[in-house]
C-alpha positions as CSV (number, residue, x, y, z in Angstrom):
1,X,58.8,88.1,85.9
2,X,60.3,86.0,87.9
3,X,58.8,86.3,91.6
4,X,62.1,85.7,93.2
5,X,63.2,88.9,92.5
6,X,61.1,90.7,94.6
7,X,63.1,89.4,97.7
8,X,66.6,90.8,96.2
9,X,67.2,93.6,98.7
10,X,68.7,97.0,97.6
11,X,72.0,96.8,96.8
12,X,74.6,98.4,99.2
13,X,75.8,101.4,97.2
14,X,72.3,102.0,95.9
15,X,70.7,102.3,99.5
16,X,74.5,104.8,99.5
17,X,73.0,106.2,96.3
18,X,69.6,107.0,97.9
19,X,70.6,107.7,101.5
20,X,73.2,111.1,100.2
21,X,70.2,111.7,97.6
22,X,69.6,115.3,99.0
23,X,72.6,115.6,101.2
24,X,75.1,118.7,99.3
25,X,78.8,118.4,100.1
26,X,80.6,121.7,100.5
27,X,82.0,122.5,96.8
28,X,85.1,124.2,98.6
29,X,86.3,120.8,99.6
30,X,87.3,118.0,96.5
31,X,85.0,114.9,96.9
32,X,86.9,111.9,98.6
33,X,85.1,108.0,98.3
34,X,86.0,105.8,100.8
35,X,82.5,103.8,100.5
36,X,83.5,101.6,97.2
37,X,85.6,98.6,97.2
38,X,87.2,99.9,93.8
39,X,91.4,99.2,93.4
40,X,92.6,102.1,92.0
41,X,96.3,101.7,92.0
42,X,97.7,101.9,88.8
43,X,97.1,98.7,86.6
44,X,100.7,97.1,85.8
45,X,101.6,97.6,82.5
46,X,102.7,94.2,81.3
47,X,99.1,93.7,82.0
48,X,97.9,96.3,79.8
49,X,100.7,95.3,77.3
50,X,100.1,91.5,77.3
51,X,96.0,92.3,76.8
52,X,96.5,94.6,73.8
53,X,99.0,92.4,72.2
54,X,96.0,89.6,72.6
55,X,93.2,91.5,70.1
56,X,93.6,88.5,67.5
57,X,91.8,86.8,69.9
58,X,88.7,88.6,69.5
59,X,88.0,86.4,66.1
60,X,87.5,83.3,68.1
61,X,84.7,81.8,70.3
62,X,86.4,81.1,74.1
63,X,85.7,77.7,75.5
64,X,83.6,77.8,78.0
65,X,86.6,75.6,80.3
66,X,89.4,78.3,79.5
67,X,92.4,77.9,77.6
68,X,94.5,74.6,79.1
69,X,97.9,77.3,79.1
70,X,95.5,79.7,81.5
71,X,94.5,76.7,84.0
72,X,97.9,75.8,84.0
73,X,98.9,79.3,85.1
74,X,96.3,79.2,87.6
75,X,98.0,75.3,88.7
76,X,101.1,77.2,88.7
77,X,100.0,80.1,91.2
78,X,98.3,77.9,93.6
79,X,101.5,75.7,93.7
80,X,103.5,78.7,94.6
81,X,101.1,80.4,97.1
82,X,100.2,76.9,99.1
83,X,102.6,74.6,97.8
84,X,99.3,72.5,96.4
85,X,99.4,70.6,93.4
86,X,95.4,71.2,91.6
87,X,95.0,69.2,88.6
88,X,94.6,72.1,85.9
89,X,92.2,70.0,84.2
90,X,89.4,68.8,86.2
91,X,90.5,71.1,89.6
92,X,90.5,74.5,88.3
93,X,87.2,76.9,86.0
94,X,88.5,80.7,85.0
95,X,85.7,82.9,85.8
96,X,84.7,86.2,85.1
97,X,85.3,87.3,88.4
98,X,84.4,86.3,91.7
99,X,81.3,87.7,92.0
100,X,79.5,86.2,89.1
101,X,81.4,82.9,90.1
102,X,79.7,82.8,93.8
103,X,76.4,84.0,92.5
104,X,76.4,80.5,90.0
105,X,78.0,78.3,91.7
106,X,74.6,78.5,94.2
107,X,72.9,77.8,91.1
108,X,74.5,74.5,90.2
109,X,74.7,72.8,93.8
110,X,71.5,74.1,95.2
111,X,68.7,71.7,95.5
112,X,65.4,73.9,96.1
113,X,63.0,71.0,96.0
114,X,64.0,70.0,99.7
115,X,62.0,71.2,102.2
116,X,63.7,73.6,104.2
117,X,66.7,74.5,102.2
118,X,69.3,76.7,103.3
119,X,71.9,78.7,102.5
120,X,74.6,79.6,105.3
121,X,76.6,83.0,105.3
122,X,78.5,85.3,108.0
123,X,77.1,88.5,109.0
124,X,78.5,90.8,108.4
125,X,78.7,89.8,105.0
126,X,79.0,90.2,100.8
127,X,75.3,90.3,99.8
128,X,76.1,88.4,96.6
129,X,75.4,85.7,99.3
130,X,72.0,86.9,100.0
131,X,71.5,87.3,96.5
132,X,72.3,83.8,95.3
133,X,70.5,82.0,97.7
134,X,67.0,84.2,96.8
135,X,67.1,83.2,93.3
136,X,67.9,80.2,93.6
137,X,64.9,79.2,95.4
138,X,66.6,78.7,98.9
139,X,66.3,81.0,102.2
140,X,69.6,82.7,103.7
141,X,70.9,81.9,107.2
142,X,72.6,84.5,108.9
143,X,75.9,83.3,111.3
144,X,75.8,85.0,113.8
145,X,79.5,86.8,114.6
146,X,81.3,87.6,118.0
147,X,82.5,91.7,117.6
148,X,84.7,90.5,120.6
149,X,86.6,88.1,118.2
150,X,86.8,90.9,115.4
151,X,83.3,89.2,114.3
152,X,84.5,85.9,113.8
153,X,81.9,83.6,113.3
154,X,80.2,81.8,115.9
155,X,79.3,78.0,114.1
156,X,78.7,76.5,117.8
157,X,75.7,78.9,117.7
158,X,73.9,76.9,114.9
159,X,72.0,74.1,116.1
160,X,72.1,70.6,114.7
161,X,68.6,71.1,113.2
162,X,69.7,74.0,110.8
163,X,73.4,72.6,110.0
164,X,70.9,69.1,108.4
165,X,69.0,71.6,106.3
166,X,72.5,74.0,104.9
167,X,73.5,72.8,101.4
168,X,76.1,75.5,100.4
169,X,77.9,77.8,102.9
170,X,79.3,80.8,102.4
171,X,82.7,81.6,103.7
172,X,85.0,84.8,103.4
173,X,88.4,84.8,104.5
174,X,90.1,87.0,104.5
175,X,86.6,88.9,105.6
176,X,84.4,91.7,104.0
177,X,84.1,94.2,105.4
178,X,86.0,92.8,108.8
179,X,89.7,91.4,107.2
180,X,89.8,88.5,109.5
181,X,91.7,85.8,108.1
182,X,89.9,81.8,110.0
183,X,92.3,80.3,111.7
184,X,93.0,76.4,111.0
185,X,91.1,75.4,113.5
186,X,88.0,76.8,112.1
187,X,88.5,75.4,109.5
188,X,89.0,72.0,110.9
189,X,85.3,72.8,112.3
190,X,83.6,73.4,109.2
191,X,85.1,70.6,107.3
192,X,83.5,68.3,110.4
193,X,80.0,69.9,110.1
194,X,80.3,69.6,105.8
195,X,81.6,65.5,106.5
196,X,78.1,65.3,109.2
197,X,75.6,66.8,107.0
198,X,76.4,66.8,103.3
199,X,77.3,70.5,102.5
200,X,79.2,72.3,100.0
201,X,82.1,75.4,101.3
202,X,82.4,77.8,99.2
203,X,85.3,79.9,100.4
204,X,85.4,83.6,99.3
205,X,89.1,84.5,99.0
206,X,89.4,87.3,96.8
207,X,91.4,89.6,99.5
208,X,94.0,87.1,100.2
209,X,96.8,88.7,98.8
210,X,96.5,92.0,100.2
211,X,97.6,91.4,104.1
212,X,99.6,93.0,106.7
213,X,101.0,90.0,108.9
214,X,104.2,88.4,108.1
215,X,102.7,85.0,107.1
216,X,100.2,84.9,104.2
217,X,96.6,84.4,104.9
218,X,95.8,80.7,105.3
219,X,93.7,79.4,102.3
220,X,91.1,76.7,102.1
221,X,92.6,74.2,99.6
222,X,95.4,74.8,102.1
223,X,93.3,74.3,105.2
224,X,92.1,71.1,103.5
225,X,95.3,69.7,102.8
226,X,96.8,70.0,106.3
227,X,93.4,68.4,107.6
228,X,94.3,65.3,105.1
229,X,91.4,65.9,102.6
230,X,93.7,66.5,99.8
231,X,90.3,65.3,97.5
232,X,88.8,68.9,98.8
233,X,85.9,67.2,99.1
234,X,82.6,69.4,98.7
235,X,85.3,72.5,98.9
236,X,85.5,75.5,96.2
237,X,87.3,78.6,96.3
238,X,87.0,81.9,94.5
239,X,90.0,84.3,93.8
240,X,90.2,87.0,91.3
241,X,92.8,89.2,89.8
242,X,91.1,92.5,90.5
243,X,92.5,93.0,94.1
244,X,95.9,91.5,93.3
245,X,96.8,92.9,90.6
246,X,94.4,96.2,90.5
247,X,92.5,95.0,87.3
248,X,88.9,95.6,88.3
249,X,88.1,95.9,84.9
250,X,89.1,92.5,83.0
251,X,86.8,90.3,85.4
252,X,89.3,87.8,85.9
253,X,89.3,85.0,88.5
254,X,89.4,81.2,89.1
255,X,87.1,78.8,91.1
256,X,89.6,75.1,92.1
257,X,88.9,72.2,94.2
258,X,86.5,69.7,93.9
259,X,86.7,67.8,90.9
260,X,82.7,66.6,91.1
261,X,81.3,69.7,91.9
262,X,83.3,71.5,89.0
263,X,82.6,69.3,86.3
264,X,78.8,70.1,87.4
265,X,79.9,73.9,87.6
266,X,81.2,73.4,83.9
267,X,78.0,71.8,82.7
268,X,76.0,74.9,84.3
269,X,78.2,77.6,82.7
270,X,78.4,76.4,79.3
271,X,74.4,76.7,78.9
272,X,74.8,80.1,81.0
273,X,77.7,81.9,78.8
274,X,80.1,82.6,81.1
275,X,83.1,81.8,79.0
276,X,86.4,84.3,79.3
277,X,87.4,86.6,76.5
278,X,90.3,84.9,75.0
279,X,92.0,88.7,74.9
280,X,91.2,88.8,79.1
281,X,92.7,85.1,78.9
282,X,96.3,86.3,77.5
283,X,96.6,89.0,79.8
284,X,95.6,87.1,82.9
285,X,98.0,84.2,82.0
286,X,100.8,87.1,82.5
287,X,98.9,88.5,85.7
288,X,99.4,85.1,87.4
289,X,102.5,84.5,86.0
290,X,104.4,87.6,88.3
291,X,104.3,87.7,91.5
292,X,106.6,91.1,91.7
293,X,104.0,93.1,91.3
294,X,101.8,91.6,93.7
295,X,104.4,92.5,96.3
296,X,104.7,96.0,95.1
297,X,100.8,96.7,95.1
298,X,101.3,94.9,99.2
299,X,103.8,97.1,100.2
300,X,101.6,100.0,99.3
301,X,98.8,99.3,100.9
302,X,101.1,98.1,103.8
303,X,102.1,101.7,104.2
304,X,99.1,103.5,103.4
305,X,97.8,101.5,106.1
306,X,100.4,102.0,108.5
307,X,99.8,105.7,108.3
308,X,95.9,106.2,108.0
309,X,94.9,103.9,110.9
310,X,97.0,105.2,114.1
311,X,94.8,108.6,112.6
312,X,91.4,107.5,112.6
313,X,92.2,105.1,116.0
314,X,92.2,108.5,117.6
315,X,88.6,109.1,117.0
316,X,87.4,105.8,116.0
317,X,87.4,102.1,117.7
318,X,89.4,100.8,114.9
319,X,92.7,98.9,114.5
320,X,94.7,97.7,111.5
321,X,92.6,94.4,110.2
322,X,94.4,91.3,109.5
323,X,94.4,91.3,105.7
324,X,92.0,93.6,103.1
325,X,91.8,97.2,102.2
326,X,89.1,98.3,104.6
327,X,88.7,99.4,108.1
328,X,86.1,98.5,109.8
329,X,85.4,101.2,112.5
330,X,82.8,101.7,115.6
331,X,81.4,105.2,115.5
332,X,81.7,106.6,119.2
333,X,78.5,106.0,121.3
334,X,78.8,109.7,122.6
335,X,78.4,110.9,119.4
336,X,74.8,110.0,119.3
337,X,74.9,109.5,115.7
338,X,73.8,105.9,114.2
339,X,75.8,104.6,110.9
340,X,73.7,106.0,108.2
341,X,73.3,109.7,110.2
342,X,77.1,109.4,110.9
343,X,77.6,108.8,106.5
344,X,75.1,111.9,106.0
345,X,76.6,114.3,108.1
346,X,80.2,113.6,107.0
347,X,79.5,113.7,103.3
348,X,77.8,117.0,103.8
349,X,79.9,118.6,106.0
350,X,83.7,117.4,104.8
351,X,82.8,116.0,101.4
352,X,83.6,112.6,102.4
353,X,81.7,109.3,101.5
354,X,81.9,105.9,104.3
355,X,79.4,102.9,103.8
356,X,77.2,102.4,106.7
357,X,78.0,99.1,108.6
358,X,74.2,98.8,108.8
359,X,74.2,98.0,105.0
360,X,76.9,94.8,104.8
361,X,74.8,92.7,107.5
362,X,71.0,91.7,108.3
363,X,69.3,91.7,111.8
364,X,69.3,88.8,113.2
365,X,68.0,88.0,116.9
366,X,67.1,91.7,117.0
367,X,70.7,93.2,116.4
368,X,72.2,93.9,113.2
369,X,76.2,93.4,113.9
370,X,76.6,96.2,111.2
371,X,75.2,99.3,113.1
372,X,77.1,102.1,114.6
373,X,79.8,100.9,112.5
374,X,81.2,102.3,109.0
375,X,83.2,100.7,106.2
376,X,86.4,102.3,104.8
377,X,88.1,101.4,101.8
378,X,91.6,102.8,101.4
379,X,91.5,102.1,97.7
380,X,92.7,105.6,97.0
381,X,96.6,106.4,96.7
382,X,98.3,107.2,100.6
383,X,97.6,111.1,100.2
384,X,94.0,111.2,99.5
385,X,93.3,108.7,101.9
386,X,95.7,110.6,104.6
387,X,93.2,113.2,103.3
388,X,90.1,112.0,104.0
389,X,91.0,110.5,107.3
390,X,92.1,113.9,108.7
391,X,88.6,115.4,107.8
392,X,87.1,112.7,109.8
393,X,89.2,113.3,112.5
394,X,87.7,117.0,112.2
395,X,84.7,116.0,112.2
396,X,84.3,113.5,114.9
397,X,86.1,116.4,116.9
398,X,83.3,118.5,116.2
399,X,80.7,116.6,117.6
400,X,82.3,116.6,120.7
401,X,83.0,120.2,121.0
């Protein structure tokens, strides 16, 4: 077996999976998730409509590349989100999802011959990170983040001699599990410390259009553009449909941006099978061809939001994030209860499941940024979520009793 392997760490909802292992919820009380990242608002059906009217498509071999009428849809969307023209043809790969996208693209632009390779990635973070690094032969470096700043990263706390050793950094913006959105100015930072020492961005962006400020999270193509690198030079991003358009289940994205580094990414994915169902193609090319459902699917978290946070803010330090569908939330220090003891005791007393902050972050300097914090995702539809933040509201007020 490959050796590697063994230094994959558990992964999030399996350590969930094994922490509630002998922990019974009350039966009186339905069971309510808040731990997953799952959309669950109904899946549009010109979606479903435009993927069943596809099946033909299931006689024919994809190319690996995609469909030129999907990368131009893709073209299309960028244009009208940033106003950015991407060449359809050498600036844009579908992908079958994010996740498998991030994990590969590692593959193709790491080099672990080097001595002393690194990967870069925030902390808190998405452990696909982690994950790529490991088996690609390279050792993770975990940013530290300022929980002052709503854990923005802290680059100035990387010294020169590990910024000459990073070959790929990972960014997320808008953040897992924090929903900060970088601001240009980091941005202008990053691009600097890529130009000095020769490493690839790859910018996470799959939460970009669920947000709750008037203006649209800034995006790295975009970032670029402003900066005068319109070449995106050693710059990929990763967006998906799943979040946008509630279609978890087609594993649906797009990587754009440097030309170079795609036509690489191309040459790795074609020997690795990672081509898109032609039927997923069709209905994608509708998904980012409407935008009026992306606003509808806004508005409802926009509300759900708006009503679930001031709740939990009475118990909780936590405050409406910047873009995403979590909350990221500080369990009381007079509680006495750490992250994981704070998960237990609420599934088994109220029926409710949170992620432990503990499990989205590694210690670093003897702290992980994660602990005494929990993880909400208000995936669910406005009532069940109202639901389960009023148990928690119960519960935290029973501890203090």
């Amino acid at each position: 077996m490959n050796p590697l392997l063994a230094k994959l760490q558990p992964y999030p909802f399996e350590r969930l999976r094994q922490l509630f292992a002998d922990v019974k919820p009350p039966a009186a009380l339905r069971p309510i998730s808040l731990g997953i990242g799952e959309p669950r608002h109904p899946t549009p059906e010109f979606i479903k409509t435009a993927l069943a009217q596809s099946l033909g498509g299931l006689a024919s071999y994809p190319s690996t590349a995609g469909d030129p009428a999907l990368r131009e849809a893709c073209a299309g969307w960028m244009q009208r989100r940033y106003g950015l023209r991407v060449d359809p043809a050498s600036q844009i790969l579908p992908v079958n999802g994010s996740r498998e996208a991030l994990f590969a693209l590692a593959q193709t632009v790491l080099d672990p011959t080097r001595p002393g390779a690194l990967v870069a990635c925030p902390n808190p973070f998405y452990q696909i990170y982690e994950g790529a690094a490991l088996l690609a032969g390279v050792q993770p470096y975990y940013v530290a983040s300022d929980p002052a700043r709503n854990f923005a990263m802290d680059w100035d706390s990387v010294p020169d001699t590990v910024w000459q050793h990073v070959q790929l950094l990972f960014v997320c913006s808008p953040g897992n599990p924090t929903g900060a959105v970088m601001p240009l100015s980091e941005w202008e930072k990053l691009f600097a410390l890529s130009e000095r020492h020769g490493f690839v961005i790859a910018s996470d962006e799959c939460y970009s259009e669920i947000y709750f400020r008037d203006e649209p999270p800034l995006g790295a193509l975009e970032a670029a553009a402003k900066l005068g690198r319109p070449d995106f030079r050693n710059l990929v991003i990763f967006t998906s449909l799943s979040k946008r358009s509630n279609v978890p289940g087609m594993r649906s994205g797009f990587v754009a941006g440097d030309a170079a580094i795609l036509k690489q990414f191309l040459l790795y994915r074609t020997y690795h099978g990672s081509a898109m169902s032609p039927v997923v193609q069709s209905a994608s090319i509708a998904a980012w061809g409407d935008e009026a459902h992306v606003i509808e699917n806004r508005a409802l978290y926009r509300d759900k939001f708006a009503q679930v946070t001031p709740l939990l803010a009475g118990v909780l330090d936590v405050a409406l994030p910047d873009a995403g569908f979590n909350l990221w939330a500080r369990i009381p220090d007079v509680l006495g209860l750490s992250d994981t003891e704070f998960a237990r005791a609420l599934l088994a007393q109220y029926n409710v499941t949170v992620l432990p902050g503990s499990y989205l972050a590694r210690e670093s300097g003897g702290n992980n940024p994660g602990a005494q914090r929990i993880r909400m995702a208000l995936v669910a539809q406005t009532a069940e979520c109202l639901e389960a933040a009023q148990r928690i509201v119960q519960f935290v007020q029973s501890k203090l009793k």
